[in-house]
ZAFIDO-651390 format. One record per residue (C-alpha): residue in one letter; x negated, y negated, z; residue number from 1. Coordinates in pm, 1 decimal. Each point is the difference from the previous one (the first is absolute). Example, Ala and Ser with C-alpha at 12.3 -4.5 7.8 and 13.67 -1.06 7.14 Angstrom:
! residues 2
> A  -1230.0  450.0  780.0  1
> S  -137.0  -344.0  -66.0  2
END
This chain:
! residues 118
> X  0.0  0.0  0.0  1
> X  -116.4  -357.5  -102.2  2
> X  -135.3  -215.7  331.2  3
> X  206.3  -283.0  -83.2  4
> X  315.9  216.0  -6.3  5
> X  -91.0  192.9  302.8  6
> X  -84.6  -340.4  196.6  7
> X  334.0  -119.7  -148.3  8
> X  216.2  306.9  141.5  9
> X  -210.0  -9.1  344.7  10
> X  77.2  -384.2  40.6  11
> X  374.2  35.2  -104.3  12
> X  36.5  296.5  244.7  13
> X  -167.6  -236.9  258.2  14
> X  261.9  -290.2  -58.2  15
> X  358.1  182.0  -43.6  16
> X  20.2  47.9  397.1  17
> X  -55.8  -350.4  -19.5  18
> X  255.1  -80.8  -224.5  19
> X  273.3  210.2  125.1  20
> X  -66.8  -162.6  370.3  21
> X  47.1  -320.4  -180.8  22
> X  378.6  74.5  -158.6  23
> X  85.7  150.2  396.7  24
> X  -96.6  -320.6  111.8  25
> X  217.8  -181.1  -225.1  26
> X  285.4  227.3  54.2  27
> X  -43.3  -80.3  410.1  28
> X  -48.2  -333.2  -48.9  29
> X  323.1  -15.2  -183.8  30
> X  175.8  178.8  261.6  31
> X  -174.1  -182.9  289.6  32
> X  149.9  -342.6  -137.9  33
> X  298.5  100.8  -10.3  34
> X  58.3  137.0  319.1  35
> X  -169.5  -292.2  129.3  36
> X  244.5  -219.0  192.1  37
> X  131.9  -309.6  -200.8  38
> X  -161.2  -270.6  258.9  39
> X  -333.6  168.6  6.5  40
> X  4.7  78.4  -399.5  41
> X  74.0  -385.4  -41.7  42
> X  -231.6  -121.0  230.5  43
> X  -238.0  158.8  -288.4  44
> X  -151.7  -221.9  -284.0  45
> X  150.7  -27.6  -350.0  46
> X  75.4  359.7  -161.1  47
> X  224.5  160.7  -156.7  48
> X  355.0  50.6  97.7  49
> X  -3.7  379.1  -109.9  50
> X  -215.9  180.8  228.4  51
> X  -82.5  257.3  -317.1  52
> X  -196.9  -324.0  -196.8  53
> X  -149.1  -71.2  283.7  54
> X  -363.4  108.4  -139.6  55
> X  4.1  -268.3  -185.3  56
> X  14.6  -271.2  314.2  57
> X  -281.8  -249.4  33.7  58
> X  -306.2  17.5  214.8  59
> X  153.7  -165.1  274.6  60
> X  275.9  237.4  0.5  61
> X  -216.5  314.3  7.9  62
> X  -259.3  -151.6  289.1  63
> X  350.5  -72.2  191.3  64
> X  179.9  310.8  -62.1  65
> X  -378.7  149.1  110.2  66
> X  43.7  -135.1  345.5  67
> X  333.9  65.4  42.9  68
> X  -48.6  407.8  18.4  69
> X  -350.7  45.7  116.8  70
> X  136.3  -33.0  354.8  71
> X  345.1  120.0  132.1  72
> X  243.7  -295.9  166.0  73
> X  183.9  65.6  321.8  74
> X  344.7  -76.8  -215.9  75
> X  -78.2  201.2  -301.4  76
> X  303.1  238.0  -72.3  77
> X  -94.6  374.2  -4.7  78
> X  -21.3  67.1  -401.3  79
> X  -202.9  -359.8  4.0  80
> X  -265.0  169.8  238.2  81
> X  8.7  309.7  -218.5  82
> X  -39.6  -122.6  -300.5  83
> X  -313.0  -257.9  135.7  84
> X  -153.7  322.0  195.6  85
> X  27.9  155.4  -411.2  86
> X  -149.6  -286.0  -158.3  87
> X  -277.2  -38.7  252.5  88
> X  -111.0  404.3  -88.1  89
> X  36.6  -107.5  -398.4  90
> X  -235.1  -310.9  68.4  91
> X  -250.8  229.7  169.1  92
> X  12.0  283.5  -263.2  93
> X  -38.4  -261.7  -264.4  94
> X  -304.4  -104.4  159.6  95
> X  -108.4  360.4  -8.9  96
> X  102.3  56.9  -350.4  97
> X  -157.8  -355.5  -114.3  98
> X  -339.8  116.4  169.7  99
> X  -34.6  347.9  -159.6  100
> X  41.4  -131.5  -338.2  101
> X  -263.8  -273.2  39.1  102
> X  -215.8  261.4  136.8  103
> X  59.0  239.0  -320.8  104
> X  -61.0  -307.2  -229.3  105
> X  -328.2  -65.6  156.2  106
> X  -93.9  343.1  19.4  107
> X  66.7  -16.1  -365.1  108
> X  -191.8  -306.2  -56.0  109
> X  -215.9  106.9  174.2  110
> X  -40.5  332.8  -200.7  111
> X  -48.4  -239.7  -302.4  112
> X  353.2  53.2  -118.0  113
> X  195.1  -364.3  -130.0  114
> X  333.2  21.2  -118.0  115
> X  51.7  47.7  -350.1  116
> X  168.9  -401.5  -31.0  117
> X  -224.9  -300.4  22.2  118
END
């Protein structure tokens, strides 16, 4: 098998963890905002109204919505706490994910592999 293909396939294996933690993210984060109480979800900045386009919310938005479940609140309804307990496991398996990638690309690199585009 050709070194740039086998690179390829080790480096895409390396990633799709990565990407399917990303889409279960998306999918809680959906579900998080809209369980979210309607005084707490409007004391958030500027995003959309439909918790499903969220992903496409502004900085701001994300860095808010960031504090707002890396730490349970005292009033927090039950599926709120359950859904930020979820989405705190996703954020660390991302991290995971994210890391053992890099580590195969540099591994590759380091091999004197380099992606077959520019």
């Amino acid at each position: 098998m050709d070194r740039q293909l086998a690179g390829s396939i080790v480096l895409g294996v390396a990633l799709v963890p990565y990407l399917i933690e990303v889409f279960v993210q998306l999918r809680l984060q959906a579900r998080f905002l809209a369980a979210l109480p309607a005084p707490v979800r409007a004391a958030l900045p500027r995003h959309p109204r439909n918790p499903w386009l969220a992903c496409v919310g502004s900085t701001r938005f994300f860095f808010a919505l960031w504090r707002c479940f890396r730490a349970d609140a005292d009033d927090d309804p039950g599926a709120v706490r359950t859904l930020k307990r979820r989405m705190r496991a996703s954020l660390k398996r991302e991290i995971v994910w994210a890391v053992g990638g890099a580590s195969a690309l540099l591994g590759l690199v380091s091999q004197g592999w380099r992606p077959p585009w520019p």
